[in-house]
C-alpha positions as CSV (number, residue, x, y, z in Angstrom):
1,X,99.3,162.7,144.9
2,X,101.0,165.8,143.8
3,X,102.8,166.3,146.6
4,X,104.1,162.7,147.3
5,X,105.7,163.1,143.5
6,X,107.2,166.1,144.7
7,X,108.9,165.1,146.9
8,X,109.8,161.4,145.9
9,X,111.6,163.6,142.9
10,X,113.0,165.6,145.4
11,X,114.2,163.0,147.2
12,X,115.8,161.4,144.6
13,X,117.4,164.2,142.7
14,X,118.5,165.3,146.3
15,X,120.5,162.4,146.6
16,X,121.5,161.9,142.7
17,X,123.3,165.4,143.5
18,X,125.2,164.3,146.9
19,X,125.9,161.0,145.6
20,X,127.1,162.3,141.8
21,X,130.1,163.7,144.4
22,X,131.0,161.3,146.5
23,X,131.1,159.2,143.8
24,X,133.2,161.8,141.3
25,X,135.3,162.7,144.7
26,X,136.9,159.4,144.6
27,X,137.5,159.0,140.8
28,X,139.1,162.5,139.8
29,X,142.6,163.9,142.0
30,X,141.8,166.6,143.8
31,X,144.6,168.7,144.6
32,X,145.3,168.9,148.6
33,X,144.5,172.4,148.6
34,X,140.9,172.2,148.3
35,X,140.5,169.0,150.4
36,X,141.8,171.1,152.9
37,X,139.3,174.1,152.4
38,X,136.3,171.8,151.9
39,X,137.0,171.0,155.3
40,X,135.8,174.4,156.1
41,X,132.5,174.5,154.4
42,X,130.6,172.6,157.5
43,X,131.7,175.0,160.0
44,X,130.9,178.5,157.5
45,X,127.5,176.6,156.6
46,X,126.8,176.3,160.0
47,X,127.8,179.6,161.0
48,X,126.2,181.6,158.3
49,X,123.0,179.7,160.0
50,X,123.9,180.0,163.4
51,X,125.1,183.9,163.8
52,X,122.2,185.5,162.2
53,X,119.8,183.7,165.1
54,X,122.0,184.6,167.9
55,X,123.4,188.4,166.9
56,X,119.4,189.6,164.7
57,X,116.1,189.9,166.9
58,X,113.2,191.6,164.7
59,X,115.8,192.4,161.8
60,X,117.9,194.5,163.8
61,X,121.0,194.1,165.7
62,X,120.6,193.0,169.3
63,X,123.6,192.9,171.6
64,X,121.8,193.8,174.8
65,X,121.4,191.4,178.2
66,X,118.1,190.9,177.2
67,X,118.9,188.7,174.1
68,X,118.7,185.7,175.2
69,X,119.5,183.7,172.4
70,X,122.7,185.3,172.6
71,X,123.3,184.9,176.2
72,X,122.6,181.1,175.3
73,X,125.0,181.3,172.4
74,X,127.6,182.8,174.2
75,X,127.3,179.9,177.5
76,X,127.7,177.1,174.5
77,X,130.6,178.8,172.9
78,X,131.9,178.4,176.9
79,X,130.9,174.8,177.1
80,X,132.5,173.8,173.8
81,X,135.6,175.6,174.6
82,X,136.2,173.6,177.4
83,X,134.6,170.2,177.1
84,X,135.5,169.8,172.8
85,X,132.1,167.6,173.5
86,X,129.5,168.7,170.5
87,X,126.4,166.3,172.3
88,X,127.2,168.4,176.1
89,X,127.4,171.9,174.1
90,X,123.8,171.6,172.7
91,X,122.4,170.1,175.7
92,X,123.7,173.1,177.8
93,X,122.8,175.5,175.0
94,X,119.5,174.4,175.0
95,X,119.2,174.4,178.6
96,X,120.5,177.9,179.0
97,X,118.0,178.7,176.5
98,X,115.0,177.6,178.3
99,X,115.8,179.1,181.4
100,X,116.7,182.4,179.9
101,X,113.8,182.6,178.3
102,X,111.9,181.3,181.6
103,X,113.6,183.7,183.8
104,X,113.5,187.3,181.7
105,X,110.8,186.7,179.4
């Protein structure tokens, strides 16, 4: 039981935070300077996720031919260049992934 009430209240207080925003974002003026830097928070969240994965293996730095993660990484980055498509990028990351890891692990 403990745990269902743990997370119905984190649930709830989850969304009471997001919505308490949107809701405030659309009764206050916000100046256009920092609509235009929250447009940047998605893309540093997601790298600040991201880099560490590709770049760290065992806590250390790992730039060799053997990372595959990076290898991966590096064919997306490729794919998304070229195609601007975000659904083909992870598909082919993913793919390059699997058959890194298939063919030099």
């Amino acid at each position: 039981m403990n745990v269902w009430l743990v997370l119905l209240l984190g649930g709830l207080i989850t969304f009471g935070i997001r919505f308490s925003f949107i809701y405030l974002f659309g009764k206050f003026h916000i100046p256009g300077t920092v609509r235009r830097a929250l447009h940047y928070v998605p893309p540093a969240v997601l790298s600040a996720i991201v880099f560490p994965e590709l770049f760290l293996h065992n806590g250390t730095l790992d730039l060799s031919l053997t990372n595959v993660r990076l290898l991966a990484g590096l064919i997306a980055i490729v794919v998304a260049w070229y195609s601007r498509n975000t659904l083909l990028t992870i598909l082919v990351g993913i793919l390059a992934l699997v058959l890194f890891q298939w063919v030099l692990q």
